[in-house]
N, C-alpha and C positions, 0 to 999 in steps of 0.2 A: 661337382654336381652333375647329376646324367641329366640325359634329355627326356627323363620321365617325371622328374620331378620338378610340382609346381607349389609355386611359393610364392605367398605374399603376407607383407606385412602391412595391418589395419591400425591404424590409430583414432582413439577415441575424441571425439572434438575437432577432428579436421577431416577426417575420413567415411567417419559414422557420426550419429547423434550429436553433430553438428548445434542443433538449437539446447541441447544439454552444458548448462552449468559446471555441473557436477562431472559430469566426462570429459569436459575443456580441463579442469582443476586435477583430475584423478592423471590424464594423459596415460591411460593405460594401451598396450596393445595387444589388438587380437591378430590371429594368424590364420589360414586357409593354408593347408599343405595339401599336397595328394602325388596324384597321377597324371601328369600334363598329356597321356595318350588317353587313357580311360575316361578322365574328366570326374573318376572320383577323387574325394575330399573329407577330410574331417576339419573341423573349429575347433580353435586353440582358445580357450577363454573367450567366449562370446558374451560378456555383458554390455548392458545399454539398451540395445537395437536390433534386439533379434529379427525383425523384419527386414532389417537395412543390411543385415548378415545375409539374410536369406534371399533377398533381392539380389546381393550383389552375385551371389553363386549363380543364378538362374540369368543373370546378363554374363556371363563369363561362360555359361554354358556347363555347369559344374554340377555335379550329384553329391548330395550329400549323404556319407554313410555312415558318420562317426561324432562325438564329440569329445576333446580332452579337456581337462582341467588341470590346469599347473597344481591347483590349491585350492581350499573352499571359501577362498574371502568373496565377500560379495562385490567388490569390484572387477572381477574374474569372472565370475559366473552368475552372478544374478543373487538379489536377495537384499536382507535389508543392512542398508550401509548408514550406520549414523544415524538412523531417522530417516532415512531415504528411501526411496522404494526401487531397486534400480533388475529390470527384467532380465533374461537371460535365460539358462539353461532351461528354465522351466515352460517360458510361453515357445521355446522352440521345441519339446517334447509333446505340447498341446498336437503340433501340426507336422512333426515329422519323429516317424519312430527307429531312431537311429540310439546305438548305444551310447552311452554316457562314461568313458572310461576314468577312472579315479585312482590314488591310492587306497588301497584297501583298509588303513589306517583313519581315511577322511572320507569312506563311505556314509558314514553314520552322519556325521558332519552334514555331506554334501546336502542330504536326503533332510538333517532337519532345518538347513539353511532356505532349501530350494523347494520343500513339498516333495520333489522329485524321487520315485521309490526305487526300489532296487529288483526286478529292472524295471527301466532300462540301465540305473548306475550299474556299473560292473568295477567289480572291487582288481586289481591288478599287484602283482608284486613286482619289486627293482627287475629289471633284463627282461621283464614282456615286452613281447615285438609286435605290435601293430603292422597288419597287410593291411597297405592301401591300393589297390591294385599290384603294382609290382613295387612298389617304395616301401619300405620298410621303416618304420619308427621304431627305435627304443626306447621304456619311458626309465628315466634313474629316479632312483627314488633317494632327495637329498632334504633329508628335515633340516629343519633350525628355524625359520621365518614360520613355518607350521609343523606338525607330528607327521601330515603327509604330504609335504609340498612335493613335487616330481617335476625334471627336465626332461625332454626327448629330445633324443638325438636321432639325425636323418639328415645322411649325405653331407658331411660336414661342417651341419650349422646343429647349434647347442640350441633351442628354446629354453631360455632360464626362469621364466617365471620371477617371481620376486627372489628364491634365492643368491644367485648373482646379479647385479647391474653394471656396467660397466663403471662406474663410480660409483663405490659404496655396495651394500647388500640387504637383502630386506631384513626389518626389524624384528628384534629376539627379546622385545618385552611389551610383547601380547600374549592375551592366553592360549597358550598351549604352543607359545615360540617356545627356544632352547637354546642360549648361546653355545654351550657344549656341542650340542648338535651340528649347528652351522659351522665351527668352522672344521669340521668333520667334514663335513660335507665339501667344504671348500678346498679343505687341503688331503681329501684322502679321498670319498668318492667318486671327485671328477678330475682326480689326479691320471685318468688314463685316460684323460679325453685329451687330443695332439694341441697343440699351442696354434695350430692354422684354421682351430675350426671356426667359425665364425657364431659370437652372440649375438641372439635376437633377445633378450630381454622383457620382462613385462611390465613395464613403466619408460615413457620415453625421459628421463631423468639427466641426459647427456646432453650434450652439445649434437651427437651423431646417434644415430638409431643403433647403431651395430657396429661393433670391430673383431678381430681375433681373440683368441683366449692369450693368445701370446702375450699381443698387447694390453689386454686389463692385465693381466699376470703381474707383468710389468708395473704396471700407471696405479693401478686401484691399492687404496691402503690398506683395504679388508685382507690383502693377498699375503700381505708385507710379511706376520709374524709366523715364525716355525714352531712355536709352541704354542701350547693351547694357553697356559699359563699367562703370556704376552697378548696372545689374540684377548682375552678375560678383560685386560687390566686394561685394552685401549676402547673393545668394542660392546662389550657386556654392559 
């Protein structure tokens, strides 16, 4: 990691929206990356609390220029979950006009989840590189939990979104999951990502917030089979 990049990881129900039920239970987390000189920043899945987002940039002394979304679920970005009415992407669009970057696959998605129009959504493909000042994001684009779920990679560290967790992987029987997809994604598209880089995850589901890819590589069962045929038959 250089000394340009700034990083944090937010968790729902301890860190933000604290008086939220549903964000205690959900345990998702959001992220702030940027430019630790510039003090620019984009949010990584901002649902719940978009004011308590926006707050905490503005005590941290941080500019906001960007938004990513792992994925279009409404626990990620805002929208209705279950019957729930849960904020996001949308009331931070109301009051800051920063892009909304997506897969280009979950533009439509995001836009009938969130209200949110196109722009500010910006539709993206796998190896766009996000400038954030001088740090650089790339977002992957790895389906299987959605048609466009995406990780960014910067300096590193993996943002996995629901596709990997360090135990386990997000689920491929909702609509528009893909078990074929996933472990695609698992065993071929982020097969050239190095075994040192470190997952950030978007559910704190572990006993630790974060390890290497080495070691879920290792530990997690999702990683276990080399065929798609065996991955099918345990995880599908």
């Amino acid at each position: 990691m250089s000394e340009r990049l700034y990083f944090r990881q937010r968790l729902s129900g301890r860190d933000f929206a604290r008086e939220s039920a549903l964000a205690r239970q959900m345990v998702n987390f959001t992220y702030v990356v940027g430019d630790a000189r510039t003090r620019e920043v984009v949010l990584v899945d901002p649902a719940y609390a978009p004011e308590e987002h926006l707050g905490f940039l503005a005590d941290e002394g941080l500019t906001l220029v960007g938004i990513v979304a792992t994925h279009y679920h409404a626990d990620h970005i805002g929208g209705n979950l279950m019957g729930h009415v849960v904020p996001g992407i949308a009331e931070i669009a109301r009051v800051s006009d920063v892009p909304i970057h997506v897969h280009e696959s979950e533009a439509a998605w995001v836009t009938r989840g969130t209200g949110v129009g196109q722009p500010p959504v910006l539709a993206h493909r796998s190896g766009d590189v996000l400038a954030v000042g001088d740090v650089a994001i790339t977002l992957l684009h790895t389906p299987g939990h959605t048609a466009g779920s995406q990780c960014l990679l910067v300096e590193g560290r993996l943002i996995s979104g629901d596709t990997l967790f360090l135990s386990g992987c997000g689920r491929t029987d909702l609509p528009g999951s893909d078990p074929r997809e996933m472990y695609a994604s698992l065993q071929e598209r982020l097969a050239g990502v190095a075994d040192d880089t470190v997952i950030y995850p978007g559910h704190f589901y572990s006993p630790e917030p974060f390890a290497t890819l080495g070691e879920v590589r290792a530990h997690n069962a999702v990683m276990a089979p080399r065929s798609v045929d065996k991955w099918l038959a345990h995880f599908a």
